[in-house]
PASEBA-1860 file (N, C-alpha, C; in nm, 3 decimals):
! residues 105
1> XXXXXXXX> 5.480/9.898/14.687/5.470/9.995/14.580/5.492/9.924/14.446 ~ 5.411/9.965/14.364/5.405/9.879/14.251/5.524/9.957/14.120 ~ 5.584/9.885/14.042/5.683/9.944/13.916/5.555/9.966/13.843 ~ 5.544/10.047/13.806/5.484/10.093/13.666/5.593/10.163/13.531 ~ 5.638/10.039/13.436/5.707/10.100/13.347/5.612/10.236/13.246 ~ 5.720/10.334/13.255/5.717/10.432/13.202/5.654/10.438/13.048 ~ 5.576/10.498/12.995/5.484/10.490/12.853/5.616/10.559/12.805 ~ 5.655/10.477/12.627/5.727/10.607/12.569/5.726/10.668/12.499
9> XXXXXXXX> 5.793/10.748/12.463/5.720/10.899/12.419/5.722/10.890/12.236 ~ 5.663/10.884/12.172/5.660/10.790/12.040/5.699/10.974/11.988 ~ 5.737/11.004/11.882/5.771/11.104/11.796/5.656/11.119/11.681 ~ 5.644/11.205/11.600/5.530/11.196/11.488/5.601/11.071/11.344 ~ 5.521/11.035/11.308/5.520/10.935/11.201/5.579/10.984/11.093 ~ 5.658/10.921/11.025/5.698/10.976/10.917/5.558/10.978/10.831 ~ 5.575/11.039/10.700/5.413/11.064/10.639/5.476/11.039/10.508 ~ 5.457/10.944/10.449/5.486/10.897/10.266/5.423/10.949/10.189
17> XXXXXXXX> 5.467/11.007/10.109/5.369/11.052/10.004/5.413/10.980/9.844 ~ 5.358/10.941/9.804/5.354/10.889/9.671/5.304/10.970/9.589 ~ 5.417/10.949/9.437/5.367/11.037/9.359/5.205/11.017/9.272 ~ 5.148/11.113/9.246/5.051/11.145/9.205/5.054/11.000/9.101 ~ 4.914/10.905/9.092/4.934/10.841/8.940/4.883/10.918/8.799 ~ 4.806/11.003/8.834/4.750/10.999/8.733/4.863/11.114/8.610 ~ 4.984/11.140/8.651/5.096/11.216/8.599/5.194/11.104/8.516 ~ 5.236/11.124/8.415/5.330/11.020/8.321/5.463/10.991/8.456
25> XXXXXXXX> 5.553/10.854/8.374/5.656/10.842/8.509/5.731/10.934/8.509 ~ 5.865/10.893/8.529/5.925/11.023/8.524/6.024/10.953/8.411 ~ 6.093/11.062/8.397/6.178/11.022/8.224/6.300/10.949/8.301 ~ 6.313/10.972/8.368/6.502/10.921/8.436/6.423/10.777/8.465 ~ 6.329/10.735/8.486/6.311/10.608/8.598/6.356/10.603/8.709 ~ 6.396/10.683/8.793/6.388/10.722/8.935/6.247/10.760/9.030 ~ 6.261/10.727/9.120/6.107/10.749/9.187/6.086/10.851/9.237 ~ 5.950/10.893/9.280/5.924/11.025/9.288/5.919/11.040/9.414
33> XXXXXXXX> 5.918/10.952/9.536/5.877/10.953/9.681/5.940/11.058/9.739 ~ 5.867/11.143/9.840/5.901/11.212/9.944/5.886/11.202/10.049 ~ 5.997/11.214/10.121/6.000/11.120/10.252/5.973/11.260/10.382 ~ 5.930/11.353/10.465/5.968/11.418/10.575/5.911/11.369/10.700 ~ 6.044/11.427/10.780/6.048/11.390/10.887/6.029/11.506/10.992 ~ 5.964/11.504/11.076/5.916/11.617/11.138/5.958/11.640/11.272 ~ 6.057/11.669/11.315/6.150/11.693/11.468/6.179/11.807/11.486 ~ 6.101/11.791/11.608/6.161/11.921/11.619/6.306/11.914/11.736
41> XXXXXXXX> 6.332/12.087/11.715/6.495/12.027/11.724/6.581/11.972/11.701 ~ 6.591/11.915/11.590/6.659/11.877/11.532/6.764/11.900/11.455 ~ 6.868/11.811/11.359/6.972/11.914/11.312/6.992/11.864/11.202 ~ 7.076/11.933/11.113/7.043/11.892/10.980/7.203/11.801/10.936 ~ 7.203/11.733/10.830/7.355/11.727/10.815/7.397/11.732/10.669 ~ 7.474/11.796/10.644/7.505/11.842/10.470/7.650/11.758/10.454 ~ 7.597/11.639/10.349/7.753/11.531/10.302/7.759/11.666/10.155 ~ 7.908/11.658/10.169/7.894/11.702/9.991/8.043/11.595/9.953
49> XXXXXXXX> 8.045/11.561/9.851/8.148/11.468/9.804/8.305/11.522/9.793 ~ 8.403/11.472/9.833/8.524/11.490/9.866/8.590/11.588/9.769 ~ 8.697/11.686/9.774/8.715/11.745/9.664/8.865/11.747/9.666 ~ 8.985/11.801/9.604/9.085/11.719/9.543/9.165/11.702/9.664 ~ 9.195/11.841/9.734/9.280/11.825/9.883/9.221/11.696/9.936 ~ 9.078/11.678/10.006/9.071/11.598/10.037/9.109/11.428/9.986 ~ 9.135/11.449/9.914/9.147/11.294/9.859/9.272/11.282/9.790 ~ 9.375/11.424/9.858/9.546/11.381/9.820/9.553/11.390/9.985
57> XXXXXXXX> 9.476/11.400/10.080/9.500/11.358/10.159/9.493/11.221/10.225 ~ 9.384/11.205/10.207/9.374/11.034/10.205/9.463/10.931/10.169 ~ 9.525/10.997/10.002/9.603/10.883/9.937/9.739/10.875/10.008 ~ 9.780/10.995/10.058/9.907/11.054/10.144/9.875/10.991/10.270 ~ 9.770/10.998/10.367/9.763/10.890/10.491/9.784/10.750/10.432 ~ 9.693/10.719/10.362/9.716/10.513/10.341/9.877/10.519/10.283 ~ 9.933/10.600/10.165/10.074/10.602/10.167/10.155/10.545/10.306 ~ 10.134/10.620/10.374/10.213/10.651/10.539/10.157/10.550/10.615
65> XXXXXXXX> 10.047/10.455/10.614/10.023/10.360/10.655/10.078/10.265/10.596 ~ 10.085/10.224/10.456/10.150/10.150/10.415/10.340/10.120/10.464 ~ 10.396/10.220/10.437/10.512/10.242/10.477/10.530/10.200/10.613 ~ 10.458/10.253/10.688/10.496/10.190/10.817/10.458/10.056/10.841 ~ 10.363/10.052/10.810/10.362/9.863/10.799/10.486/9.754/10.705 ~ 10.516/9.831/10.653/10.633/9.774/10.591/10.780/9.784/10.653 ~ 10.832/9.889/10.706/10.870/9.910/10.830/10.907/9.810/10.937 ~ 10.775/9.840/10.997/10.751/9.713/11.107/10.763/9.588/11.094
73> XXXXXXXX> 10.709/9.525/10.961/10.681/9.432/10.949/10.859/9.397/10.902 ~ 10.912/9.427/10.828/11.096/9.483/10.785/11.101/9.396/10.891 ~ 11.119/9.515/11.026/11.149/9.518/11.098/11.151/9.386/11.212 ~ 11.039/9.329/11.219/11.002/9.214/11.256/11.069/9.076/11.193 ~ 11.090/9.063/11.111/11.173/8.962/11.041/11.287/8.996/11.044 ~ 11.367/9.063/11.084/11.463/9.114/11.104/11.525/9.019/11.212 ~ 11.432/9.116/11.367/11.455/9.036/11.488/11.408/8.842/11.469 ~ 11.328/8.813/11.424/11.319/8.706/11.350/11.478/8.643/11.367
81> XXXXXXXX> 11.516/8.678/11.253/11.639/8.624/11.161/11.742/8.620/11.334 ~ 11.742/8.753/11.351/11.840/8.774/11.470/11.808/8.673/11.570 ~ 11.701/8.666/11.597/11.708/8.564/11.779/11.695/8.390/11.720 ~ 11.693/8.375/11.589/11.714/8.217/11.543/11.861/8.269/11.526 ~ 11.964/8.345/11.514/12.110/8.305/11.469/12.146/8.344/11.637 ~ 12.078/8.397/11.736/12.141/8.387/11.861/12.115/8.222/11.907 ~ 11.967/8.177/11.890/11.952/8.027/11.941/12.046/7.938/11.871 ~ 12.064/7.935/11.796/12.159/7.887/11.675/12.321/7.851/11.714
89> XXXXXXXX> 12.368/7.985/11.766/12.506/7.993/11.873/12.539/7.922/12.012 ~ 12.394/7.986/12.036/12.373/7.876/12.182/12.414/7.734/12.162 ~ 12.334/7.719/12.104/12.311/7.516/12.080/12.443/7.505/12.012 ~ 12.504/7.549/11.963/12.612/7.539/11.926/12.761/7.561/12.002 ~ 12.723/7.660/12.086/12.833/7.679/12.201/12.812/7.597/12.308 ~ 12.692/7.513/12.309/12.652/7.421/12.445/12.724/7.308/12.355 ~ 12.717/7.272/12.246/12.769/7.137/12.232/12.864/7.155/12.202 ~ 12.934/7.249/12.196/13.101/7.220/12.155/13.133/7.259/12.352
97> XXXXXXXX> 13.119/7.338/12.453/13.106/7.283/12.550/13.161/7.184/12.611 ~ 13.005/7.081/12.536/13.020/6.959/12.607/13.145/6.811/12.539 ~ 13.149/6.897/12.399/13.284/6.794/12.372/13.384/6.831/12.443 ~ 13.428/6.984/12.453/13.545/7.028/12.496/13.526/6.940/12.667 ~ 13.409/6.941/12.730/13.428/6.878/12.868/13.435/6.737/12.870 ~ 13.398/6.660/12.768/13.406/6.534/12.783/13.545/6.513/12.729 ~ 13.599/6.552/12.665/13.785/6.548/12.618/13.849/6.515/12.785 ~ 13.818/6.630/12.866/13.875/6.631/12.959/13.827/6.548/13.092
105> X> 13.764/6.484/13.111/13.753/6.342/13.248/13.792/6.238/13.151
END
């Protein structure tokens, strides 16, 4: 039995339209192109730009990110400091130790 890969199913072309020349440009210098796209079923999606809640929220999350990274990071040099003054004791309680044992044979 032979594979025959599957043909695929191409969608309609987008269709460019350019603006008319024989019309002056446009005053802004922006272009005139219209772009549609023709799907069906499809869905639409509406951005609209952030408005003030939104963006005292934002500054209030990276706040709270910041902080905790500072925190942690605190925090991390901390234990740092702590397990060099425990190694620190060690090597220090091993060689006094070993004077205190060599005093004695």
């Amino acid at each position: 039995m032979e594979h025959r890969p599957t043909p695929l199913r191409h969608g309609a072309e987008p269709e460019i339209i350019p603006p008319d020349r024989s019309e002056a440009p446009p005053r802004n210098g922006t272009s005139q192109v219209w772009i549609s796209f023709n799907r069906q079923g499809g869905s639409r999606t509406y951005t609209l730009s952030p408005g003030a809640p939104a963006i005292m929220v934002a500054l209030l999350f990276g706040v709270l990110m910041i902080a905790i990274f500072v925190v942690v990071f605190a925090t991390l040099l901390v234990w740092i400091v702590v397990a060099g003054a425990v190694i620190a004791l060690l090597l220090l309680g091993a060689m006094l130790l070993r004077r205190i044992r060599g005093y004695r044979r």
